[in-house]
N, CA, C and O atoms as a Maestro MAE file, in Angstrom:
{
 s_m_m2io_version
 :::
 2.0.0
}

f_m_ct {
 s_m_title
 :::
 protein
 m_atom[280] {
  # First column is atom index #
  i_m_mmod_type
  r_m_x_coord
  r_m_y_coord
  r_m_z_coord
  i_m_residue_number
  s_m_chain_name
  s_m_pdb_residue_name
  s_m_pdb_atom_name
  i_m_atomic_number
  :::
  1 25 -1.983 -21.649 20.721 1 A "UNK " " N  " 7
  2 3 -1.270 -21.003 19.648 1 A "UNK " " CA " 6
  3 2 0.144 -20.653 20.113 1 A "UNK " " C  " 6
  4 15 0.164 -20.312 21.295 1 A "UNK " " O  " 8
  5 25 1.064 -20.647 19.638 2 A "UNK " " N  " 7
  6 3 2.660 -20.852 19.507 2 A "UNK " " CA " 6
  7 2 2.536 -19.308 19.149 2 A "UNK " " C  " 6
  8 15 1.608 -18.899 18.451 2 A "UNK " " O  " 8
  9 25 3.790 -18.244 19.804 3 A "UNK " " N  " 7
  10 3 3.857 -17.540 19.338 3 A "UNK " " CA " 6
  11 2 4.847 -17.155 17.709 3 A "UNK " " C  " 6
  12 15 5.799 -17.860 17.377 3 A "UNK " " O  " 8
  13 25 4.559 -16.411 17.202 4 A "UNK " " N  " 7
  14 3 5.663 -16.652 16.123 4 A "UNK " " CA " 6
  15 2 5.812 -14.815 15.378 4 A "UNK " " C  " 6
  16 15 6.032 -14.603 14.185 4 A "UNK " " O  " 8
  17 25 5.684 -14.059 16.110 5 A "UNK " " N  " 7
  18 3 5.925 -12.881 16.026 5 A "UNK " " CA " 6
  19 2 6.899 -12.412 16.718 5 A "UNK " " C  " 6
  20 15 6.993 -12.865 17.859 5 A "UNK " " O  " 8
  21 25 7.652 -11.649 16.393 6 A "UNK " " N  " 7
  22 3 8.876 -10.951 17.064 6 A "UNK " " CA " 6
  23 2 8.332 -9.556 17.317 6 A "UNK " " C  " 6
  24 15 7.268 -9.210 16.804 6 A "UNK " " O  " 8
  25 25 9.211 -8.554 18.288 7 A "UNK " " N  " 7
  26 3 8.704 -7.471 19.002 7 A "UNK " " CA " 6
  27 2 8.325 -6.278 17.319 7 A "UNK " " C  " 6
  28 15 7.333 -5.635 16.975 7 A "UNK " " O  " 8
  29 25 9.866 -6.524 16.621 8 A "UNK " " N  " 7
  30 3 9.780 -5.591 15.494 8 A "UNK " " CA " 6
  31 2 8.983 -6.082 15.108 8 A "UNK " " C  " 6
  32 15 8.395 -5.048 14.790 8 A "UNK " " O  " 8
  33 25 8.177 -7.012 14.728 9 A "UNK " " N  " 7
  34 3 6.907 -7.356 13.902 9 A "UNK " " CA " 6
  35 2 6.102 -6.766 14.196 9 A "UNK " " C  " 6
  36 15 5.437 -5.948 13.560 9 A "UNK " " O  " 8
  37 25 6.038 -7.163 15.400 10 A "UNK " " N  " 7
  38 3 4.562 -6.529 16.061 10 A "UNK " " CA " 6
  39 2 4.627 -4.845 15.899 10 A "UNK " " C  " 6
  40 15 3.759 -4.241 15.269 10 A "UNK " " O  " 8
  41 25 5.647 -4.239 16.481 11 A "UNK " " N  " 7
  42 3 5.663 -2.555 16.227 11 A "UNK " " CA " 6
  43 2 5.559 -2.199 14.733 11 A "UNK " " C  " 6
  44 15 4.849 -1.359 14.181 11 A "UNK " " O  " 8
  45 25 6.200 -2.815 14.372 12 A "UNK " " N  " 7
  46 3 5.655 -2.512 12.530 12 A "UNK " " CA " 6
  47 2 4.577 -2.347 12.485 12 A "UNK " " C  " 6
  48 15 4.120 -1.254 12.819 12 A "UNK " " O  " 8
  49 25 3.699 -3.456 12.019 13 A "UNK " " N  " 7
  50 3 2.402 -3.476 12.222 13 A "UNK " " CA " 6
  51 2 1.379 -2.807 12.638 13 A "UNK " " C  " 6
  52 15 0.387 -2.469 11.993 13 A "UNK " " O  " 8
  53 25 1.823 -2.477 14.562 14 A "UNK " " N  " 7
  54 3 1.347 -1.321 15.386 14 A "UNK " " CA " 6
  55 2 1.410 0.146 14.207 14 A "UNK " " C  " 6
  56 15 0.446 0.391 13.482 14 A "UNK " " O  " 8
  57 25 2.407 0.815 14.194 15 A "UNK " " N  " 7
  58 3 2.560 1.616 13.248 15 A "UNK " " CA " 6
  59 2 2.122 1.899 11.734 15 A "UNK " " C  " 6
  60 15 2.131 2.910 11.032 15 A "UNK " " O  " 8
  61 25 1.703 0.461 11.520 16 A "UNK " " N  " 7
  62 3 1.080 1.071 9.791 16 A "UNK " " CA " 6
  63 2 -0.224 1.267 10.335 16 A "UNK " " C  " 6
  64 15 -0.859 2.318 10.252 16 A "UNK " " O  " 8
  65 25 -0.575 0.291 10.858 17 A "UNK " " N  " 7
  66 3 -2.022 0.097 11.799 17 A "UNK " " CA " 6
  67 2 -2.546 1.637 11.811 17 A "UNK " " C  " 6
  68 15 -3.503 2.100 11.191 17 A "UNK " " O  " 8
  69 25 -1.673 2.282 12.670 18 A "UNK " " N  " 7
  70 3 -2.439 3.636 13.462 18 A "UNK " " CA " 6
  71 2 -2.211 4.502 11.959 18 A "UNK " " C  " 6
  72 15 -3.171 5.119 11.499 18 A "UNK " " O  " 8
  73 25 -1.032 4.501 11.319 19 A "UNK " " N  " 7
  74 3 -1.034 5.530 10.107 19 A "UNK " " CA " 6
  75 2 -2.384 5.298 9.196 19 A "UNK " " C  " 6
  76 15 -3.028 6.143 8.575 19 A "UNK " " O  " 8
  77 25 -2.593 3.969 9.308 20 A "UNK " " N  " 7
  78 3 -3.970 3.222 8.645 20 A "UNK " " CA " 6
  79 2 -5.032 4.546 8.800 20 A "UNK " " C  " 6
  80 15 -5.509 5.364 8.013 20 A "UNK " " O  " 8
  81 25 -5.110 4.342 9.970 21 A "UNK " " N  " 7
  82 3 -6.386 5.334 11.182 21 A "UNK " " CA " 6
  83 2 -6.524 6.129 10.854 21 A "UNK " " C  " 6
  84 15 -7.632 6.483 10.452 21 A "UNK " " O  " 8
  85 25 -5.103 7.142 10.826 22 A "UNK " " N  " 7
  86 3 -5.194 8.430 10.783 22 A "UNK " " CA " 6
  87 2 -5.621 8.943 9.534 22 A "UNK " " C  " 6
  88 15 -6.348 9.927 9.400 22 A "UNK " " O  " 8
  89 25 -5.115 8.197 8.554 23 A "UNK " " N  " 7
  90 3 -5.320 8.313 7.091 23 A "UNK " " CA " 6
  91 2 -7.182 8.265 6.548 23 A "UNK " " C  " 6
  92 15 -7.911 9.027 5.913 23 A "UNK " " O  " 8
  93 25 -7.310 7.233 7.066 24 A "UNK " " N  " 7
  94 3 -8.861 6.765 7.267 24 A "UNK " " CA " 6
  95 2 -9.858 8.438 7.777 24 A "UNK " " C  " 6
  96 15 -10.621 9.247 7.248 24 A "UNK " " O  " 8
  97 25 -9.071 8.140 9.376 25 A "UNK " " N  " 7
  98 3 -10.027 9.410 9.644 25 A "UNK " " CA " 6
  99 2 -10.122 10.855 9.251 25 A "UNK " " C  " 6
  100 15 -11.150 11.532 9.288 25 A "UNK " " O  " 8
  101 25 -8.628 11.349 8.772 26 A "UNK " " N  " 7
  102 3 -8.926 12.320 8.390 26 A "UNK " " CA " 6
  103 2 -9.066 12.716 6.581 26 A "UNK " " C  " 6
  104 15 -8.645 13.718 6.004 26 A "UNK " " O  " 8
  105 25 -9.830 11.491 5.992 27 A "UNK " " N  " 7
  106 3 -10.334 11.786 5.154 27 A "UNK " " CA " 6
  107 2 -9.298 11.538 3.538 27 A "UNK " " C  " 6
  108 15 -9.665 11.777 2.387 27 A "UNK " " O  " 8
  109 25 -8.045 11.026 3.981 28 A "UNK " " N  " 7
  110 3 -7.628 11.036 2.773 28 A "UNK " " CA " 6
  111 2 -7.529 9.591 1.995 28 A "UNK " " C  " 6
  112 15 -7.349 9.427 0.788 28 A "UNK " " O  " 8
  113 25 -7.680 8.666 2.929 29 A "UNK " " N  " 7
  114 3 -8.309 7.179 2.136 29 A "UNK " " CA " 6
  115 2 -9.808 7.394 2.373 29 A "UNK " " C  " 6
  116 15 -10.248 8.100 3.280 29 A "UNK " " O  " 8
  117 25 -10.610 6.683 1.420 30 A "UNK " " N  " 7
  118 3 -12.410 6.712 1.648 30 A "UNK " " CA " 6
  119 2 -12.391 5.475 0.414 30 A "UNK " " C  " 6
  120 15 -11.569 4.954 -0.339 30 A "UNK " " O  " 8
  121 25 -13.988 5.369 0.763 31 A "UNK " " N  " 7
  122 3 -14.443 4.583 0.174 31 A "UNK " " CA " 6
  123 2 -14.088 2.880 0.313 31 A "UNK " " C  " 6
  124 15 -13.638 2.481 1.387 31 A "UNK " " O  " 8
  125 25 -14.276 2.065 -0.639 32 A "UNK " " N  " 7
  126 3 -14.279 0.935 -0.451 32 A "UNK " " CA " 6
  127 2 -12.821 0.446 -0.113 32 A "UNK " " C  " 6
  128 15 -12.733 -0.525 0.638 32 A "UNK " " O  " 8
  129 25 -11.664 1.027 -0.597 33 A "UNK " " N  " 7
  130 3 -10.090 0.950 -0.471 33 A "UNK " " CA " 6
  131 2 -9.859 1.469 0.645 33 A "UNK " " C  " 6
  132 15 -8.831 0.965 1.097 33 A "UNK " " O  " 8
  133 25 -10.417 2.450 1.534 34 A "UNK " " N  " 7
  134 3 -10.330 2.600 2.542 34 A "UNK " " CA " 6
  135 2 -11.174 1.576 3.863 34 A "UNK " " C  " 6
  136 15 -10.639 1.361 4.951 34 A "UNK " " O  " 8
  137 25 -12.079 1.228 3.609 35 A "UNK " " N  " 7
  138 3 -12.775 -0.179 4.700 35 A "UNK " " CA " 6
  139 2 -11.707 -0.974 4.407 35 A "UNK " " C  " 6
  140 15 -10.792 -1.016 5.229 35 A "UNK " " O  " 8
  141 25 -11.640 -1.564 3.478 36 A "UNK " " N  " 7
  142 3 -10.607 -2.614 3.073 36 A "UNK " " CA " 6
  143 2 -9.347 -2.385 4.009 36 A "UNK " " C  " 6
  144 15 -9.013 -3.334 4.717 36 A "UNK " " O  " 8
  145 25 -8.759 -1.436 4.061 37 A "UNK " " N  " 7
  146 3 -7.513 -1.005 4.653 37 A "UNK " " CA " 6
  147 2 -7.635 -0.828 6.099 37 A "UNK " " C  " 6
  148 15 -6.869 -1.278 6.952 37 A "UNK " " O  " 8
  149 25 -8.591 -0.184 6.262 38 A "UNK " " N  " 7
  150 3 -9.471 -0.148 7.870 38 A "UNK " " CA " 6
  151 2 -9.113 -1.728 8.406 38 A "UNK " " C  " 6
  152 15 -8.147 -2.036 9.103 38 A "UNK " " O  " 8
  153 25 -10.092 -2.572 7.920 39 A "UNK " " N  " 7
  154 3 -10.006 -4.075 8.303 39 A "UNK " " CA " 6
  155 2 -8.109 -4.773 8.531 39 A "UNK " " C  " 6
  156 15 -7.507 -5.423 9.386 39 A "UNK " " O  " 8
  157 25 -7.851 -4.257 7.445 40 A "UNK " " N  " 7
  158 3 -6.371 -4.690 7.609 40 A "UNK " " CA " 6
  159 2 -5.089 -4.146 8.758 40 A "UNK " " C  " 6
  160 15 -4.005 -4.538 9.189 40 A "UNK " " O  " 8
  161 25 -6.048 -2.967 8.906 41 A "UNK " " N  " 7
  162 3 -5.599 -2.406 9.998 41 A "UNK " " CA " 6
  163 2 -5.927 -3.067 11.009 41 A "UNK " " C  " 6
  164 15 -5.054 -3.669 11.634 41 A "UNK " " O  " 8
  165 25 -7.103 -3.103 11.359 42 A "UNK " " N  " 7
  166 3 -7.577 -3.614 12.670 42 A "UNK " " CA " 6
  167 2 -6.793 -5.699 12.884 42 A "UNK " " C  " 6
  168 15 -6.524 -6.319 13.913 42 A "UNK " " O  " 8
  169 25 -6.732 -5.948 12.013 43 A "UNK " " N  " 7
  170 3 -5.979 -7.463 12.115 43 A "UNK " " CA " 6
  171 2 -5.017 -7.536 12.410 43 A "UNK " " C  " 6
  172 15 -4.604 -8.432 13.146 43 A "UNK " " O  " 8
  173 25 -4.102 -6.320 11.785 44 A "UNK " " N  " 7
  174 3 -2.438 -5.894 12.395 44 A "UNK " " CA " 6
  175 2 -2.679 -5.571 13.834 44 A "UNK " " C  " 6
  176 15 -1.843 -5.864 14.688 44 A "UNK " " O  " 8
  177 25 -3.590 -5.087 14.066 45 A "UNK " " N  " 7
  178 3 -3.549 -4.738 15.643 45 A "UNK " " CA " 6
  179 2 -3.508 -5.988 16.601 45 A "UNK " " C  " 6
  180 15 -2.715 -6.383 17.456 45 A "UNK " " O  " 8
  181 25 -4.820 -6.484 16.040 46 A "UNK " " N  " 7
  182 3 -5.306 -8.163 16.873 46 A "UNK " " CA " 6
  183 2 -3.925 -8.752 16.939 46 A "UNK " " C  " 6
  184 15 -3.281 -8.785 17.988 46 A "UNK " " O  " 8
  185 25 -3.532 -9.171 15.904 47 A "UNK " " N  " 7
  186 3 -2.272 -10.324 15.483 47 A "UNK " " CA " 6
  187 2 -1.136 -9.680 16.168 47 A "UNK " " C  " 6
  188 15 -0.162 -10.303 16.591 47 A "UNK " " O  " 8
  189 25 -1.315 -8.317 16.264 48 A "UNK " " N  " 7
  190 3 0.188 -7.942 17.751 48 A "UNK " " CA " 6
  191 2 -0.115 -8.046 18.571 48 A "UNK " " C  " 6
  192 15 0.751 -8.319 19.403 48 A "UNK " " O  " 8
  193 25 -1.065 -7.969 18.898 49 A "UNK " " N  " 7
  194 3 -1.721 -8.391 20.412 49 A "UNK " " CA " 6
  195 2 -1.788 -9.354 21.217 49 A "UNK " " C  " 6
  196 15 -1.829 -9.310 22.447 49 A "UNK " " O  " 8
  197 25 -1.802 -10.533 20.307 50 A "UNK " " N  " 7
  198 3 -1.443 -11.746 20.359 50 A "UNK " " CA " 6
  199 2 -0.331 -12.688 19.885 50 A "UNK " " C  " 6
  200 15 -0.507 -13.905 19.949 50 A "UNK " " O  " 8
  201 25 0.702 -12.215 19.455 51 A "UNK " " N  " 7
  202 3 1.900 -12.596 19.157 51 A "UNK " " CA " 6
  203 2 1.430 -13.494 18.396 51 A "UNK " " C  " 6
  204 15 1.445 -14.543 19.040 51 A "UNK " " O  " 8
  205 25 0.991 -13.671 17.305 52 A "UNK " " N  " 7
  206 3 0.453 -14.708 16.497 52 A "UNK " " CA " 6
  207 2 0.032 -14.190 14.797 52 A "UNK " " C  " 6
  208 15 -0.864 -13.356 14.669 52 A "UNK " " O  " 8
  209 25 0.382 -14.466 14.183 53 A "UNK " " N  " 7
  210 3 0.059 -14.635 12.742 53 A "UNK " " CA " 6
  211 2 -0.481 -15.737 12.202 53 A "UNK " " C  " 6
  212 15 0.256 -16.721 12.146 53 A "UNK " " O  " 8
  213 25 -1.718 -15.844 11.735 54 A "UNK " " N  " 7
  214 3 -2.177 -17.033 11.140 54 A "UNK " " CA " 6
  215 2 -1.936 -17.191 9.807 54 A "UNK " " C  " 6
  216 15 -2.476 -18.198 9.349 54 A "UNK " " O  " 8
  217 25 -1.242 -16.472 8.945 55 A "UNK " " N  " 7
  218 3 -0.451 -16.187 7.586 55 A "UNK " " CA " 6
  219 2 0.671 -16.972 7.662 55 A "UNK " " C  " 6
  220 15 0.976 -17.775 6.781 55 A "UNK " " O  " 8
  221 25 1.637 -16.690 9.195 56 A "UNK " " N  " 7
  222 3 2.922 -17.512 8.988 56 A "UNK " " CA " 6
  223 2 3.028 -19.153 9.212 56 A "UNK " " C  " 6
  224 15 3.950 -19.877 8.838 56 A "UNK " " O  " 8
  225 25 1.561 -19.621 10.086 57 A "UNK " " N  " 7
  226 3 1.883 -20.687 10.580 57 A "UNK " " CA " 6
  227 2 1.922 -22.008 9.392 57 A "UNK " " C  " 6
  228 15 2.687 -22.948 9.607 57 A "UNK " " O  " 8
  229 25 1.060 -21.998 8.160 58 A "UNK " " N  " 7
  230 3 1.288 -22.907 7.220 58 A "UNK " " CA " 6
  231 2 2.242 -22.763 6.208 58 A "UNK " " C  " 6
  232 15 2.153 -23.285 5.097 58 A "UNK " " O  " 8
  233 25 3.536 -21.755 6.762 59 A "UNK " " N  " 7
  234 3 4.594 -21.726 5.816 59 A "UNK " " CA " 6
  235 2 5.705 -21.803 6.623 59 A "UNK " " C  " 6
  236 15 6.814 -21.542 6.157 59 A "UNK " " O  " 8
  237 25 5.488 -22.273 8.296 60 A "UNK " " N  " 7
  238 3 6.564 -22.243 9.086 60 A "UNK " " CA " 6
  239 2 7.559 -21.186 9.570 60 A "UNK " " C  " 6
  240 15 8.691 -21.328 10.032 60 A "UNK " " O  " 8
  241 25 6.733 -19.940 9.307 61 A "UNK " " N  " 7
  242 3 7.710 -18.340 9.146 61 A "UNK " " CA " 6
  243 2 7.257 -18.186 10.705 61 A "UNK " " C  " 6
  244 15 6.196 -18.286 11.322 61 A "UNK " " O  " 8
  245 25 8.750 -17.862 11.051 62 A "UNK " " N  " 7
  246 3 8.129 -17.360 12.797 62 A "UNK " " CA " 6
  247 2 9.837 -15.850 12.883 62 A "UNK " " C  " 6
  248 15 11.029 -16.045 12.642 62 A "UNK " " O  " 8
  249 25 9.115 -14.542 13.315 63 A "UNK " " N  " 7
  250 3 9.797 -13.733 13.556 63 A "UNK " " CA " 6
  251 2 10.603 -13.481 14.586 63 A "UNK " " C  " 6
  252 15 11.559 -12.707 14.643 63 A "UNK " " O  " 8
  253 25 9.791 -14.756 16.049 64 A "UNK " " N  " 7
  254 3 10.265 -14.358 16.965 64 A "UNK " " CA " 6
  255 2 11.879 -15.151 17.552 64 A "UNK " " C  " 6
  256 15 12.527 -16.119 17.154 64 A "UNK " " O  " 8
  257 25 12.032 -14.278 18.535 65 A "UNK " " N  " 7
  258 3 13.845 -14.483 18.330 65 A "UNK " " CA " 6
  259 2 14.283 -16.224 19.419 65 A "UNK " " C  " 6
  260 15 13.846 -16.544 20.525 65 A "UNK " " O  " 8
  261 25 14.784 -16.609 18.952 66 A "UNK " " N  " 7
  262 3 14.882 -18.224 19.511 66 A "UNK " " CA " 6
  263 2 15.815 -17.983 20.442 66 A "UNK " " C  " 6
  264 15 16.799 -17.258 20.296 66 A "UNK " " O  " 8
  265 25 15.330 -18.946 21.964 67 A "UNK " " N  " 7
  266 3 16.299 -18.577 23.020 67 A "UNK " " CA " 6
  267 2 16.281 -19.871 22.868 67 A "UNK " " C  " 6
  268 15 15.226 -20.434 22.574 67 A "UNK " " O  " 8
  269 25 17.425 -20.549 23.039 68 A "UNK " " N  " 7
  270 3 18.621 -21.523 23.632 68 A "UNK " " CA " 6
  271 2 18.802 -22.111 25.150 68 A "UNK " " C  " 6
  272 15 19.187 -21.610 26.206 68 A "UNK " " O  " 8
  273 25 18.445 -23.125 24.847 69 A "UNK " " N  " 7
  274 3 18.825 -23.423 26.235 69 A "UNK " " CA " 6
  275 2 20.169 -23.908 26.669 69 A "UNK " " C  " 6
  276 15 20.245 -24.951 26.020 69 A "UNK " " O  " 8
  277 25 21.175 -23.826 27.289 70 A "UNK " " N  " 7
  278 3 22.303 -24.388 27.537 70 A "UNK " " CA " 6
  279 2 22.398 -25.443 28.623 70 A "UNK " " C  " 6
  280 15 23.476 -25.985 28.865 70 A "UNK " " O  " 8
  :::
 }
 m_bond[279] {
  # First column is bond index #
  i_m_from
  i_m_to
  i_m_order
  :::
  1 1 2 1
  2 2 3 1
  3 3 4 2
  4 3 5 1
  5 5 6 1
  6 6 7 1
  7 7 8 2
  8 7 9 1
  9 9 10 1
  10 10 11 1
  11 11 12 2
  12 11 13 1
  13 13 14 1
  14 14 15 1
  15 15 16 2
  16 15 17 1
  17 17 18 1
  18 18 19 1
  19 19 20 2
  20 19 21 1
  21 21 22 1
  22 22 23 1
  23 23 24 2
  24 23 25 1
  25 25 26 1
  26 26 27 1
  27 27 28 2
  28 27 29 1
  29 29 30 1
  30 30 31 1
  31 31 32 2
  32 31 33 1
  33 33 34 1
  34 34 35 1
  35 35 36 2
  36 35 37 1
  37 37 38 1
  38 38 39 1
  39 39 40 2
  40 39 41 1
  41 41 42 1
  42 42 43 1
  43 43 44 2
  44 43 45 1
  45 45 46 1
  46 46 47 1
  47 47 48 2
  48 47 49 1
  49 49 50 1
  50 50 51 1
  51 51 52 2
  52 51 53 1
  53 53 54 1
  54 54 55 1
  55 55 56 2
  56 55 57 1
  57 57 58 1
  58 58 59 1
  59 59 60 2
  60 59 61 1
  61 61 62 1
  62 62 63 1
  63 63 64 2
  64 63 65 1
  65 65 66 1
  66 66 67 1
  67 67 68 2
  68 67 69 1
  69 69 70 1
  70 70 71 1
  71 71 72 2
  72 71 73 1
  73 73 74 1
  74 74 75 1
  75 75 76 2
  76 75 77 1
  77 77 78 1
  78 78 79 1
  79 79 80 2
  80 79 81 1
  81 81 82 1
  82 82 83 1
  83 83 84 2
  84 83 85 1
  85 85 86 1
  86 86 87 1
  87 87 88 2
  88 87 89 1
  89 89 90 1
  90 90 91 1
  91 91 92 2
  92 91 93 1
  93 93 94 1
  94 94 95 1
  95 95 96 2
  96 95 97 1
  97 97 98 1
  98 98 99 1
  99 99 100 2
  100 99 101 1
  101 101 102 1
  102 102 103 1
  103 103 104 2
  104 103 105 1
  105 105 106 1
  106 106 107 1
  107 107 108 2
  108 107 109 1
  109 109 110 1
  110 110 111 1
  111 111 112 2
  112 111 113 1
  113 113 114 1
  114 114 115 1
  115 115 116 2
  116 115 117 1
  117 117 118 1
  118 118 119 1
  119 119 120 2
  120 119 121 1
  121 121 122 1
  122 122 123 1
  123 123 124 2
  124 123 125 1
  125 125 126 1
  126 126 127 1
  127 127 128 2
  128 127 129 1
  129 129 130 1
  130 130 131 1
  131 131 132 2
  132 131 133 1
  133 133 134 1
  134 134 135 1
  135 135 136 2
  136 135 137 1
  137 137 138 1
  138 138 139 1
  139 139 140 2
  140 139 141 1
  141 141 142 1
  142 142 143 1
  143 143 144 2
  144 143 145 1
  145 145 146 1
  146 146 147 1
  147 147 148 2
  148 147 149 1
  149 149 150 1
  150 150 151 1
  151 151 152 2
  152 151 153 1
  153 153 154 1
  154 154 155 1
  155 155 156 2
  156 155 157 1
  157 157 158 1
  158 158 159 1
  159 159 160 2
  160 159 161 1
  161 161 162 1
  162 162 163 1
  163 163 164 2
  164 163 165 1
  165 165 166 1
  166 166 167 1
  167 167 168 2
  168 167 169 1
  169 169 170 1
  170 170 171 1
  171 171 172 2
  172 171 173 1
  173 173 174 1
  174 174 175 1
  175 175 176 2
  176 175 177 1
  177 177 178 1
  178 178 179 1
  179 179 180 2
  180 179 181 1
  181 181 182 1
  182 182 183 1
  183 183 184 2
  184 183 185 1
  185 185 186 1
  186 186 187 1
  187 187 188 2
  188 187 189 1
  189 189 190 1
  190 190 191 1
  191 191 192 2
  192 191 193 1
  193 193 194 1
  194 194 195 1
  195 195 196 2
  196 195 197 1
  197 197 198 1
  198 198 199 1
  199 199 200 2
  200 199 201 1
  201 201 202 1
  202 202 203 1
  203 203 204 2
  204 203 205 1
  205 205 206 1
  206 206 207 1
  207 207 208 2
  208 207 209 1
  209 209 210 1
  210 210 211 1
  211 211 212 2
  212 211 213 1
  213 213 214 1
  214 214 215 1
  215 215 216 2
  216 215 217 1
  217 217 218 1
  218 218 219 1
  219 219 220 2
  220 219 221 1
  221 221 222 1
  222 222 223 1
  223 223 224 2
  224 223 225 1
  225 225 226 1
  226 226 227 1
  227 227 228 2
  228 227 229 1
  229 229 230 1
  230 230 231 1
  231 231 232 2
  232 231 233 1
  233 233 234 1
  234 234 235 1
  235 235 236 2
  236 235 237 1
  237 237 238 1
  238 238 239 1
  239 239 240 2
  240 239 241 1
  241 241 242 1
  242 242 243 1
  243 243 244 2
  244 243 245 1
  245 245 246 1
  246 246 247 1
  247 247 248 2
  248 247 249 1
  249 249 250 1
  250 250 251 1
  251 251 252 2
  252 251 253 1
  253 253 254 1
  254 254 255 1
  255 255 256 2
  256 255 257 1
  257 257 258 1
  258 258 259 1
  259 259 260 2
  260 259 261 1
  261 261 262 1
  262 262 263 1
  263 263 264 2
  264 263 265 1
  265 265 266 1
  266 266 267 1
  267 267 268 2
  268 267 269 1
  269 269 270 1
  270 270 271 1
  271 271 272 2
  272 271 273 1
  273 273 274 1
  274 274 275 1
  275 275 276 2
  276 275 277 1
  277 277 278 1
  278 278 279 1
  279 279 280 2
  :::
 }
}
């Protein structure tokens, strides 16, 4: 797998991720909109973890920053 995430991607992500959590755990998302969001959380995590999005790769979207060779 090719990476195609950039650092701000990934910290984004990181960050809704955990607000995800907190929201989750202390009770003010529930129910089925909350698993749902849970899961989406936990994929934002994976997919920074791995510099990889499987969303961007069949539309050619890559965040991360292109180095040059001279």
């Amino acid at each position: 797998m090719k990476k195609n995430m950039g650092s701000a991607d990934r910290i984004i992500r990181i960050i809704i991720a955990a607000i995800v959590g907190v929201l989750y755990l202390t009770g003010i998302i529930s129910g089925t909109l909350g698993l749902v969001l849970l899961v989406l959380a936990v994929i934002f995590v994976l997919t920074s973890l791995i510099s990889f999005c499987p969303l961007y790769a069949p539309f050619g979207i890559s965040s991360c920053s292109l180095k040059k060779n001279k």
